[in-house]
LUMLUM-752443 format. One line per 4 residues: number of its first residue (from 1); for each residue x, y, z of C-alpha. Coordinates in steps of 0.2 Angstrom, whole numbers. Example, Ala and Ser with C-alpha at 12.3 -4.5 7.8 and 13.67 -1.06 7.14 Angstrom:
2
1> 62 -22 39; 68 -5 36
This chain:
445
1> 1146 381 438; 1154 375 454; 1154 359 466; 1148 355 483
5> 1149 342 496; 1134 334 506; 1138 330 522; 1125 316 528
9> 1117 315 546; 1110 298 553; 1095 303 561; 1084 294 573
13> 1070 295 556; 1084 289 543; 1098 297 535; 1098 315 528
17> 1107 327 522; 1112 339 535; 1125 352 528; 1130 358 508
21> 1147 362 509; 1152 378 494; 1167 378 487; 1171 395 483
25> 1183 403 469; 1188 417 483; 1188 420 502; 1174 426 510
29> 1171 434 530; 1158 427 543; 1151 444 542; 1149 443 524
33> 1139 428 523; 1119 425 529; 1108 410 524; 1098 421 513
37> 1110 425 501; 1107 407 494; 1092 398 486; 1093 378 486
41> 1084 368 476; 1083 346 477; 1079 333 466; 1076 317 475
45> 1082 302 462; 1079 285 461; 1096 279 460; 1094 264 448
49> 1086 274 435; 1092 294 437; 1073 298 436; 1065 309 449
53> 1057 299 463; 1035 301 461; 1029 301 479; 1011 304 484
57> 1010 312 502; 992 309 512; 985 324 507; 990 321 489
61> 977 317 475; 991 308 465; 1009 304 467; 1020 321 464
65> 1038 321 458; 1050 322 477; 1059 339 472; 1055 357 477
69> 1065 372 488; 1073 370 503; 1079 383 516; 1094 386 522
73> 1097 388 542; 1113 393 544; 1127 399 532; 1145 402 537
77> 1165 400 531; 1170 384 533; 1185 372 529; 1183 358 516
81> 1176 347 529; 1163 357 533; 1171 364 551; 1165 381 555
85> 1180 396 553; 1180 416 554; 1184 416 532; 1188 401 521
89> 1185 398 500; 1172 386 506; 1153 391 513; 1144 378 523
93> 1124 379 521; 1114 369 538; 1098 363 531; 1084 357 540
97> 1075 339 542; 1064 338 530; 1058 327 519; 1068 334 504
101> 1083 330 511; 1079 313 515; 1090 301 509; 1080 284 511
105> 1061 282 503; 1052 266 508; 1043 259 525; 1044 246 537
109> 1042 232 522; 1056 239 511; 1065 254 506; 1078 260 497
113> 1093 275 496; 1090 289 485; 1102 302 475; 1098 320 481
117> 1104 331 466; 1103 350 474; 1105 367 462; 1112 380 473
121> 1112 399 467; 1120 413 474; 1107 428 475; 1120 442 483
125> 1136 445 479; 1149 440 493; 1162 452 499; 1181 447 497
129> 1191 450 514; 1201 467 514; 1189 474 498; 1204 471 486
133> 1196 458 476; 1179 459 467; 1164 452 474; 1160 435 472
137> 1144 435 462; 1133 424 450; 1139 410 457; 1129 390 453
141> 1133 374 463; 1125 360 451; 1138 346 453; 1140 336 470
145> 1161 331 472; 1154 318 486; 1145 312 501; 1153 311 518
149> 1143 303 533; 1151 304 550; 1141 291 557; 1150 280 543
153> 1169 282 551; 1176 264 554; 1163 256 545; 1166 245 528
157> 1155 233 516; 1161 217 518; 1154 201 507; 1154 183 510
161> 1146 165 507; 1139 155 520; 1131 139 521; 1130 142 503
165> 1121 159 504; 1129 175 500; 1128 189 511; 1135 208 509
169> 1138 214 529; 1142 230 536; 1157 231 549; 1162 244 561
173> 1181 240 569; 1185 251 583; 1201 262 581; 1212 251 591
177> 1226 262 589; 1217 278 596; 1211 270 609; 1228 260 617
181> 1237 277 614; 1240 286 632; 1231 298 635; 1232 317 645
185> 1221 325 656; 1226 338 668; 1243 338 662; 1244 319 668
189> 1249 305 657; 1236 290 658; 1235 274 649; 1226 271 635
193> 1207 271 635; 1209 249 631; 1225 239 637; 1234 234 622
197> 1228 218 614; 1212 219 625; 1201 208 618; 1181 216 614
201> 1164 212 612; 1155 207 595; 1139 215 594; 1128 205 579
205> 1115 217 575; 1100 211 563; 1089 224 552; 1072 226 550
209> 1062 220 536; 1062 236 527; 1082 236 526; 1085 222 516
213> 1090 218 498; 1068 218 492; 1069 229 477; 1084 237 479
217> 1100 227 476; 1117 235 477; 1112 244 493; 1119 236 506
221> 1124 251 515; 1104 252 520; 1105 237 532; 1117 251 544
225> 1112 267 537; 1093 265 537; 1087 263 555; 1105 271 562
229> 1111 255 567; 1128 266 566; 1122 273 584; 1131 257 591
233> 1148 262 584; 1144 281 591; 1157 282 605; 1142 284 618
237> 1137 265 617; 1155 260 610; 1158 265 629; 1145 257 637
241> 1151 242 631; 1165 243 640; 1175 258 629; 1174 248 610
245> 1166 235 600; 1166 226 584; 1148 226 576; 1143 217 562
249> 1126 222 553; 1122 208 537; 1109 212 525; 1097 199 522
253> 1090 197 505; 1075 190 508; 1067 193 525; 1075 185 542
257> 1058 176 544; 1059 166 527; 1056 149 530; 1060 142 512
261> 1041 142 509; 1035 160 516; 1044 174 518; 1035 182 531
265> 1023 168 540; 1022 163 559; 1034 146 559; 1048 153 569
269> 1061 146 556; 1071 154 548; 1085 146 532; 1096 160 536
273> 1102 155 554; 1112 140 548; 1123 155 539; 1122 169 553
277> 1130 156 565; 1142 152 553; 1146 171 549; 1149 173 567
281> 1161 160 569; 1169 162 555; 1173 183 559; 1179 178 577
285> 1191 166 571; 1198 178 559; 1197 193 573; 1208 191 588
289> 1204 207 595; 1184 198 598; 1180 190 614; 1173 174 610
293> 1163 174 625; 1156 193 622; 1147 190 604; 1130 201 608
297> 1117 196 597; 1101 210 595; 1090 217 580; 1073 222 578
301> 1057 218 572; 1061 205 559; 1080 206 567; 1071 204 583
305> 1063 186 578; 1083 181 570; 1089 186 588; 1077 174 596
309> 1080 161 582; 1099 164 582; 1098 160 601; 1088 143 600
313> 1099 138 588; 1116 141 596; 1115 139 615; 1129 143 622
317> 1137 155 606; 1131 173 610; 1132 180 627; 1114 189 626
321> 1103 195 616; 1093 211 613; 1077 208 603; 1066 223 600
325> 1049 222 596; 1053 203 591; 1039 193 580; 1042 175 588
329> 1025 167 589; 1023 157 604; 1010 146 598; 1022 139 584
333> 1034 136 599; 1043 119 600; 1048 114 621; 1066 111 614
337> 1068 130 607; 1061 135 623; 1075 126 635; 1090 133 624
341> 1084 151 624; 1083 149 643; 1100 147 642; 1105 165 636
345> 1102 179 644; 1089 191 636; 1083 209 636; 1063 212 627
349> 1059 232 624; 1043 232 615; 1028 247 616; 1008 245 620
353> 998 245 600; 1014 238 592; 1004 242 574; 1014 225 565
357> 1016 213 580; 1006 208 594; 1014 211 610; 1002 196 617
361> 1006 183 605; 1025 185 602; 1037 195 616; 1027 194 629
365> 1021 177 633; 1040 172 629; 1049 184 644; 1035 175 656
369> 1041 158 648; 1058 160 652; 1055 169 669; 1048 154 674
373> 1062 145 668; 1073 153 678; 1081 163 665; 1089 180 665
377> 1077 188 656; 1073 208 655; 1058 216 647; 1055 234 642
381> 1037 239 639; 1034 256 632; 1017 264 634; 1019 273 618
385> 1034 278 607; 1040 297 608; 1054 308 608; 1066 307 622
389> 1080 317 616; 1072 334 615; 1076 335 597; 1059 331 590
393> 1042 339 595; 1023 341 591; 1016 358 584; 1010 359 602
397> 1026 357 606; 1026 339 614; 1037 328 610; 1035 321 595
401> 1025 303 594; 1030 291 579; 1022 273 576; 1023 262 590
405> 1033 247 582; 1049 258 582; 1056 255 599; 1074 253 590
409> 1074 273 593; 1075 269 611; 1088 257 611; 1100 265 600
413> 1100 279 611; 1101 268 625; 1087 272 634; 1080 255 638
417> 1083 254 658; 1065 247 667; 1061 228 669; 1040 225 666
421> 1037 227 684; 1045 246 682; 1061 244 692; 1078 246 687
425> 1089 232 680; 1103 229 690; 1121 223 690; 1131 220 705
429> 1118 231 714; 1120 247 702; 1107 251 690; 1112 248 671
433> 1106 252 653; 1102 238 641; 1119 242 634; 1127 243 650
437> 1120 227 655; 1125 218 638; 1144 224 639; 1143 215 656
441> 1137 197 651; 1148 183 645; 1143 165 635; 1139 151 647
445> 1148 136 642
């Protein structure tokens, strides 16, 4: 029995594991190594108790134990990381996107991470370069030496009380050092990608529902992982930004819109933004490397209603806000929470047949509030949610349509880039992304 490494890929429909990486008693060629000479086979576990996960699929009479056979794309030589080579003592196996290899099990209302426990045998005997050595053969992979997530590099769990509540968050910190360190292109020395000591955003990002504590405590890596809020700390958005940023993703362990008395209801209040303000001063007093007046404030769906709650709350703290598919009810709307959110700068993205929230109750009628207030306000209206990467299609192959509610796939690709009346958000006269445009706002005093 041998070990092997699961390398993890934040996708846009959670996390999953992407790569097994082999670790091999011998070297083996490029040539010498298919897909085929494998067979993989997964346990999904529930990993408070160790017992197989029972999941009942729609066409399913009854819930089914979540294990089975998984193919193999791809097989080659690879270095202990994973990085393809022409030979190596470790065998890299690319799997595919399915729901085996899933590492999250829940829905919009809760969820929670699961242990995938694969059993990998070796059908065909591997060749040893240069012949002098005997095949490697007979060869089981039964125990998993760890877990490695790129999407997770810079990112640590961080725990905290505030206003008397206690809070497990997740922070990214840019790589300051790489990125003050000069720089070559074209045999030409240039400076560093940020001035040294250049002060940065803060980018306060609120999960969903389905992403918080519910029946899964211990987890709080979900509240990041989940939903790929790590796409923020992907250089491409980290750049937009204006070339890095803090974020800071809490895990709420209720529901944002618990009001003391129901935890999902229609009042707007929330007793969690008393401790999110607090939070956020409190991490930019002890970060000097923050801008004070560049703390972006954003989430979706029940995030989206703590962005618009955070922003009533604290006018003059956050220099915008990005609130997707947002459940603030403008019928439960006090005049005074109206004249502070008009204050701060906000960007809507939403989609037509939202399944959870109205789009003419909540988002809507509030951008045409504070337009009328004279506020910078931005809205996004999706007909539908589909693919735009080119990653995902339909058996037809269309791009692949998910639930309407989940315009956070948009933004964390940063896609969101059209006001309501279909023309192009601008700054100084050029047309920016949400992200763009966020990286270029500053608190009002």
């Amino acid at each position: 029995m041998t070990t092997y490494r699961q390398v993890v890929t934040a996708g846009d429909f959670g996390p999953w594991v992407s790569k097994l990486v082999l670790e091999l008693p011998g070297e083996v060629s490029e040539e010498d190594v298919t897909p085929a000479d494998f067979n993989v086979f997964c346990e999904r576990r529930v990993r408070a108790t160790g017992q197989v996960l029972l999941r009942k699929e729609a066409w399913q009479p009854k819930p089914l134990p979540s294990r089975g056979y998984v193919g193999a794309k791809a097989a080659y030589p690879c270095d202990a990381s994973g990085a393809r080579s022409s030979r190596g003592s470790y065998v890299a196996l690319e799997l595919s996107e399915e729901r085996l290899n899933k590492l999250v099990e829940g829905g919009v209302m809760g969820s929670k991470l699961l242990t995938l426990a694969y059993r990998v045998t070796q059908l065909v005997p591997l060749t040893t370069p240069g012949g002098n050595a005997a095949p490697l053969a007979g060869l089981v992979f039964d125990e998993c030496a760890g877990l490695d997530c790129p999407a997770l590099v810079g990112w640590t769990t961080q725990h905290g009380t505030f206003d008397g509540i206690e809070l497990d968050y997740g922070v990214f910190e840019p790589d300051f050092a790489a990125l003050e360190a000069p720089r070559k292109m074209f045999g030409n020395e240039l400076p560093g990608e940020l001035a040294p000591g250049q002060q940065v955003p803060l980018v306060l990002w609120l999960h969903g529902a389905g992403e918080g504590v519910g029946q899964a405590p211990g987890e709080p890596e979900r509240a990041w992982l989940g939903n790929r809020v790590t796409g923020l700390s992907d250089k491409f958005i980290q750049r937009r930004l204006g070339g890095a940023a803090y974020v800071v993703c809490p895990q709420c362990p209720t529901f944002w819109m618990d009001n003391g008395v129901e935890q999902l209801g229609r009042s707007n209040q929330s007793i969690y933004s008393v401790a999110l303000g607090e939070l956020v001063r409190t991490f930019v007093a002890e970060h000097p490397r923050v801008d004070p007046a560049r703390v972006i404030v954003g989430g979706l769906s029940n995030g989206g209603f703590m962005t618009c709650r955070l922003i009533a709350d604290n006018p003059g703290l956050f220099a915008c806000g990005v609130a997707c598919c947002a459940p603030w009810y403008v019928a439960s709307e006090k005049p005074e929470e109206l004249a502070a959110m008009a204050k701060t700068p906000i960007w809507f993205v939403h989609s037509k047949g939202d399944e959870l929230v109205t789009l003419e109750e909540t988002a809507l009628p509030l951008y045409h509030e504070l337009a009328a207030a004279g506020d910078e306000v931005h809205f996004t209206l999706y007909d539908h949610v589909e693919d735009l990467t080119g990653a995902y299609h339909a058996p037809d192959g269309s791009a692949l349509r998910t639930f309407n509610h989940g315009v956070w796939i948009h933004v964390y690709h940063d896609f969101p880039a059209q006001d309501l009346d279909g023309t192009a958000v601008l700054v100084d006269g050029r047309p920016v992304s949400v992200w763009e445009w966020a990286g270029t706002c500053r608190a009002q005093a």
